[in-house]
C-alpha positions in Angstrom: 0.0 0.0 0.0 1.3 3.6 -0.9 2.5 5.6 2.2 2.9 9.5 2.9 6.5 9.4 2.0 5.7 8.4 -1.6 4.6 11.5 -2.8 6.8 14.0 -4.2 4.4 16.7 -5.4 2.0 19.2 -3.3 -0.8 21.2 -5.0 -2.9 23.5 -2.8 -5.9 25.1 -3.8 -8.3 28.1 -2.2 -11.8 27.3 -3.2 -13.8 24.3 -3.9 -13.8 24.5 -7.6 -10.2 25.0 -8.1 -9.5 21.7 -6.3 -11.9 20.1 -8.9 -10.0 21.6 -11.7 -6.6 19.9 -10.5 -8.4 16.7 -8.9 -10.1 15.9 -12.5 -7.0 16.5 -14.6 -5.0 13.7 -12.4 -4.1 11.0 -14.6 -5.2 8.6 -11.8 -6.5 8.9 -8.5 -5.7 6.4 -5.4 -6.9 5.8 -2.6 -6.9 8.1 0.3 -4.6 7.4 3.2 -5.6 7.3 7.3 -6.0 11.3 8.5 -2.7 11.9 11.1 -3.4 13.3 14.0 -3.0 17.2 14.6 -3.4 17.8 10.2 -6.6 19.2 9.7 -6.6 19.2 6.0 -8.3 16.6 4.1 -6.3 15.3 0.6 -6.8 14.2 -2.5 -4.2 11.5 -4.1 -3.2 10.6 -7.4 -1.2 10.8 -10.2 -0.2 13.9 -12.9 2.5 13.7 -15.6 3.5 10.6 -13.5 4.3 12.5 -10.5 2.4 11.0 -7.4 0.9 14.2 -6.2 -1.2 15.3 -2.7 -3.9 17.9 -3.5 -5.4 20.2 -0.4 -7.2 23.0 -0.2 -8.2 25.4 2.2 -11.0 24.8 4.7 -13.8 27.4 2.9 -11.9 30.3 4.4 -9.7 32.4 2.6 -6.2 34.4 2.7 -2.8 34.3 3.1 -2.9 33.1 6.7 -5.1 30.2 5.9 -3.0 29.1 3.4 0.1 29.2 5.6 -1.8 26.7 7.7 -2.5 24.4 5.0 1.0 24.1 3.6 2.4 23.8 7.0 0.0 20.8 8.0 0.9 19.3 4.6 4.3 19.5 5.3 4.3 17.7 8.5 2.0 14.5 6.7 3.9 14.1 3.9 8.1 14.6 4.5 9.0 13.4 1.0 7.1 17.0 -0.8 9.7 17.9 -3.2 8.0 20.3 -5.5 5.0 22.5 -4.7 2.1 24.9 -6.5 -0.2 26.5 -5.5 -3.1 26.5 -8.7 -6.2 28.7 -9.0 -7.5 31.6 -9.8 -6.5 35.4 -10.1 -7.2 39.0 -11.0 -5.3 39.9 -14.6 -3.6 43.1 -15.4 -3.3 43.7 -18.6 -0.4 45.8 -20.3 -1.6 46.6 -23.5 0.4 44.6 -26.1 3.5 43.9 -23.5 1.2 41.4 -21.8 -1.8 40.9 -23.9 -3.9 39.1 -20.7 -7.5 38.3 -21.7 -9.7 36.3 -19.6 -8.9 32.2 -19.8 -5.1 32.9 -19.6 -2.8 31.8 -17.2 -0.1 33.6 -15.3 3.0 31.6 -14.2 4.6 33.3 -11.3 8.0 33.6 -12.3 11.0 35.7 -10.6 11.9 39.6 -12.1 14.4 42.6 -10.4 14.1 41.6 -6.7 11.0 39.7 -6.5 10.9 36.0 -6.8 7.4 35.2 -8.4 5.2 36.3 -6.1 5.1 40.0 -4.1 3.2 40.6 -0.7 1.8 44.2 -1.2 1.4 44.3 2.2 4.3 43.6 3.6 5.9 46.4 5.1 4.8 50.0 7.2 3.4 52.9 6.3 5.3 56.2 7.0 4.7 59.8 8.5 6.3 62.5 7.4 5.5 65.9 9.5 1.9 64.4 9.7 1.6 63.4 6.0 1.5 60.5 4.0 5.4 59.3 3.9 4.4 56.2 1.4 5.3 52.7 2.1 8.6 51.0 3.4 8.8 47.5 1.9 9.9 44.7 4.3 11.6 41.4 3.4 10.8 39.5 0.0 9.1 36.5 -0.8 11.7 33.4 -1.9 11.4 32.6 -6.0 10.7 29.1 -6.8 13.0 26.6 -6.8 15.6 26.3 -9.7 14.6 23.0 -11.2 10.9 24.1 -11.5 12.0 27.8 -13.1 14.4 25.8 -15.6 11.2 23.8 -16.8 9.3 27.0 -16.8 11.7 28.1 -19.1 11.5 25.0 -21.1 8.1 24.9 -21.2 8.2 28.8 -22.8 10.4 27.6 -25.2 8.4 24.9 -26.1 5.4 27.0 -26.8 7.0 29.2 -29.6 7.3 26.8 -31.5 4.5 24.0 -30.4 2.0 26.6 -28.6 0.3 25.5 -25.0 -1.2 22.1 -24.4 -3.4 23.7 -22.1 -6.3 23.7 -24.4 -5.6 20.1 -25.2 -5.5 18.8 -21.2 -9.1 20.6 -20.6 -10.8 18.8 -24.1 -9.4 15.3 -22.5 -10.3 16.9 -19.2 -14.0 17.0 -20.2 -13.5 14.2 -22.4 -13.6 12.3 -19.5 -16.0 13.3 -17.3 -18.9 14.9 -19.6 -20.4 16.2 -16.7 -18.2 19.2 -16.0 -19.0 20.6 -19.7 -21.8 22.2 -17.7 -19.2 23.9 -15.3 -15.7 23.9 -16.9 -16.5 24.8 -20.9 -15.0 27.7 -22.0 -17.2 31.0 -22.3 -18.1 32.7 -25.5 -15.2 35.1 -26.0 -18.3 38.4 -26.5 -18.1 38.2 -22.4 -14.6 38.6 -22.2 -14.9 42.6 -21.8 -12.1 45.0 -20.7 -13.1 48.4 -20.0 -11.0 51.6 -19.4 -9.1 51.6 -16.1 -11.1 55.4 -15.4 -13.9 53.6 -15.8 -15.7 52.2 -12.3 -18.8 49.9 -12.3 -22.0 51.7 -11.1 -23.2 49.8 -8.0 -26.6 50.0 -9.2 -25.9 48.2 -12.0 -26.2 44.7 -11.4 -24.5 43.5 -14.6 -21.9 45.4 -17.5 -24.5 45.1 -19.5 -26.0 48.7 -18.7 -22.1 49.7 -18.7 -21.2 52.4 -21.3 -19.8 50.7 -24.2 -17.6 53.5 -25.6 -15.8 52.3 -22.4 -14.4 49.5 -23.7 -10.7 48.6 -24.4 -10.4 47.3 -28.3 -8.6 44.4 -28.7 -8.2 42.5 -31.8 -9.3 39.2 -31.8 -7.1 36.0 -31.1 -6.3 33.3 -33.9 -7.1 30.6 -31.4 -9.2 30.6 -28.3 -7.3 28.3 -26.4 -5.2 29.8 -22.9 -2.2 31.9 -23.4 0.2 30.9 -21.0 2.4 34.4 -19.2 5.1 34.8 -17.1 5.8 37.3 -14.6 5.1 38.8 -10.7 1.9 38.2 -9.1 0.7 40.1 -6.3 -0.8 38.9 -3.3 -2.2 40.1 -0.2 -5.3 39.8 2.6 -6.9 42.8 0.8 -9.5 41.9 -2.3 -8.6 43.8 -5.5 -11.0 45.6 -6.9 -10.7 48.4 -8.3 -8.3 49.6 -11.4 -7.1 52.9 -10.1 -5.8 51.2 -6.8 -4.5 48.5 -8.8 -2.3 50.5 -10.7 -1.2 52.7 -7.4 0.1 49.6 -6.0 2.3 48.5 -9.1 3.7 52.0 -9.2 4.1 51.2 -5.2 5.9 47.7 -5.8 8.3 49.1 -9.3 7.5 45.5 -10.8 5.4 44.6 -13.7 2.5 43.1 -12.1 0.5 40.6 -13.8 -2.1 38.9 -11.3 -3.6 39.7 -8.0 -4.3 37.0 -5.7 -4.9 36.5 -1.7 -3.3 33.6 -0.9 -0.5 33.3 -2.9 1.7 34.8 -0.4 0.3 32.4 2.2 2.4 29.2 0.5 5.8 31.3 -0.7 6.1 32.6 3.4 6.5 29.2 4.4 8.0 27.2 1.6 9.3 27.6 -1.6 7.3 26.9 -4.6 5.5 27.8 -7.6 2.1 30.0 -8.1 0.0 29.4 -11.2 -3.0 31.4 -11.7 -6.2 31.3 -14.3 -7.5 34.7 -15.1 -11.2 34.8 -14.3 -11.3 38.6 -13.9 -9.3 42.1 -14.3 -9.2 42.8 -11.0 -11.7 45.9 -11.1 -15.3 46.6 -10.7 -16.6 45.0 -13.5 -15.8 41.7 -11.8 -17.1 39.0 -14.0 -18.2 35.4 -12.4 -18.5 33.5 -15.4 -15.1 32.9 -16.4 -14.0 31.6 -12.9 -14.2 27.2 -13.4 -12.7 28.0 -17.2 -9.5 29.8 -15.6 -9.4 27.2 -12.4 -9.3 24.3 -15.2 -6.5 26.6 -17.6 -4.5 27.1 -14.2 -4.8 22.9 -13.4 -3.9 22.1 -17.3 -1.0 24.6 -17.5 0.2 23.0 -13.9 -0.2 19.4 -15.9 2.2 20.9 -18.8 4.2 21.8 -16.8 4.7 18.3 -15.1 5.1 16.9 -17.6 8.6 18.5 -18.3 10.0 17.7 -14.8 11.5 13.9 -14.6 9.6 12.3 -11.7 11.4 11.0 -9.1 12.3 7.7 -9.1 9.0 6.2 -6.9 8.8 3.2 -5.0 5.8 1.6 -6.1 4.9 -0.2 -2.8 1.1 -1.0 -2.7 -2.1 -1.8 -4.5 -4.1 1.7 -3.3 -4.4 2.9 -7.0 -7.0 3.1 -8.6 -7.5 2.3 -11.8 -5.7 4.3 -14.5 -7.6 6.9 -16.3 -5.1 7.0 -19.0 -4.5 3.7 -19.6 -0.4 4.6 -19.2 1.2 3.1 -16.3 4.7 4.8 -15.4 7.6 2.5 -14.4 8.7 3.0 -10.5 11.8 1.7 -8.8 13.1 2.3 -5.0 14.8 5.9 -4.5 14.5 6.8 -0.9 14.2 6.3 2.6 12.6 7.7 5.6 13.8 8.4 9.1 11.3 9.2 12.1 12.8 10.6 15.3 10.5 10.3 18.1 10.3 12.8 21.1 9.3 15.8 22.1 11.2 19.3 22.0 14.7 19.8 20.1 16.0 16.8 18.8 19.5 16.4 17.5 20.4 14.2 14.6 23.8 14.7 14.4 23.8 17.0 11.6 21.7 20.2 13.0 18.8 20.3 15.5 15.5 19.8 14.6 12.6 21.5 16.3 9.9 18.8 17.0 6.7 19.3 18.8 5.9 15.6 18.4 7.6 12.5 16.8 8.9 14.1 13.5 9.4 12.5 10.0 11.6 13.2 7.4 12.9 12.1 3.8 16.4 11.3 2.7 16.0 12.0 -0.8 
């Protein structure tokens, strides 16, 4: 039977839907595994690009904080996490024909200047000057993922000059095989992607854009494909909700980086471990805030995180039990023994001979 220590790969998620995106695009699912005492999170197992992966999600509250928790419990159940994501969705800022972002894209969080992938906006202090606004001191940056999982980012770029994104591709198999997410996960009619002028606010009393001024809108010419560019750059996170353009573009002048995404929680996973944000566009961050597009960018975000997968070697897995489940692909990957796993057992500091080790309770490691 599979254990905790056989999976490499940790993918956490911040709402219900965006955990349905990544669970349905596993290759295979298995089994689930006895809950550990003191880990509140429940899990999803499986398989993606032949990685064995454990999906969470947080527990219907949201934020950096909550998020923290999450990877943190994860952590502690499964020592052998190598890699990490965090996949969802996110608030797009477009730049014009720099970054071309239209709803359905995806944003890879990917290092630039002195940010590492992702920046916490609000990490810092305010400052008064002789009783006026001083501005913003910036305090401590977020780490930038790790440097096999930016050289397949990299790859994966390349790749798509030449071969374009198999994004589009995952989510058709996606739905292939379970028709019944067409009703939930099928793309949107491109007419309701709308961006309009950042000067531009939604009237509260409008309960749709449809009543918004039309002479408003941003013209963009129209894609040769509908399919999910994939973009790669900062995304910005915080406990605040973004929504509204003016502010939006305040805090980018703020942070000196070229922005690409908002999201909460972001910030919650990078704080705590390194890893790798990917992010579906389901809105522009502003206060034409459109719903609709929100399960199509969860399942571009899961299919981008797939690619991606796909061009990192797994590990070399011990295949040690019967708890998978059938194979949804038909494809089964070859595994031999790579690793083992030590336990110390105790309370308080432990030593083990090369560095101390904090442990509350008996604490479990991987010797990769």
């Amino acid at each position: 039977m599979l254990s905790y220590e056989d999976y490499t790969v940790a993918v956490i998620c911040a709402i219900d839907f965006e955990m349905s995106a990544v669970r349905y695009m596993l290759d295979k699912e298995h089994d689930s595994l006895p809950t550990k005492e003191g880990d509140s999170n429940l899990y999803v197992l499986g398989e993606l690009s032949g990685h064995r992966v454990a999906l969470a999600w947080l527990p219907g509250i949201q934020g950096k904080g909550a998020a923290a928790v999450v990877a943190t419990n994860l952590a502690r159940t499964f020592p052998c996490i190598k890699w990490r994501f965090m996949v969802g969705i996110g608030g797009g800022v477009p730049h014009g024909e720099k970054h071309d972002i239209r709803l359905g894209d995806v944003v890879v969080g990917m290092p630039e200047g002195p940010y590492g992938g992702v920046v916490q906006y609000d990490l810092g202090k305010d400052k008064d000057q002789d009783g006026e606004d001083g501005g913003f001191t910036r305090k401590g940056y977020l780490a930038m993922p790790p440097s096999l999982l930016r050289s397949a980012v990299e790859k994966m770029r390349s790749d798509h000059y030449a071969l374009g994104s198999q994004a589009e591709e995952n989510i058709a198999t996606m739905l292939q095989r379970w028709p019944r997410l067409k009703a939930v996960y099928a793309r949107p009619a491109t007419g309701t992607d709308v961006l309009f002028n950042e000067d531009y606010p939604h009237r509260q009393d409008r309960s749709t854009c449809l009543e918004c001024d039309e002479s408003k809108v941003i013209a963009r010419s129209p894609r040769t494909s509908e399919g999910p560019e994939i973009h790669y750059g900062l995304i910005a996170s915080g406990d605040r909700v973004m929504r509204s353009a003016v502010k939006i573009a305040e805090e980018i002048r703020r942070v000196g980086g070229d922005i690409l995404c908002f999201k909460m929680e972001a910030a919650g996973m990078m704080t705590e471990f390194s890893g790798l944000v990917i992010r579906g566009i389901s809105d522009y961050a502003d206060s034409h805030k459109n719903d609709g597009w929100q399960h199509y960018a969860a399942a571009a975000a899961a299919a981008c995180a797939k690619e991606l997968l796909s061009r990192v070697q797994p590990e070399q897995q011990q295949k040690s039990g019967t708890n998978e489940r059938p194979s949804l692909s038909g494809v089964e990957s070859p595994f031999t023994p790579h690793r083992s796993v030590t336990t110390l057992s105790g309370q308080g500091v432990i030593n083990s001979g090369s560095g101390n080790f904090g442990a509350g309770r008996d604490l479990t490691y991987c010797n990769n």
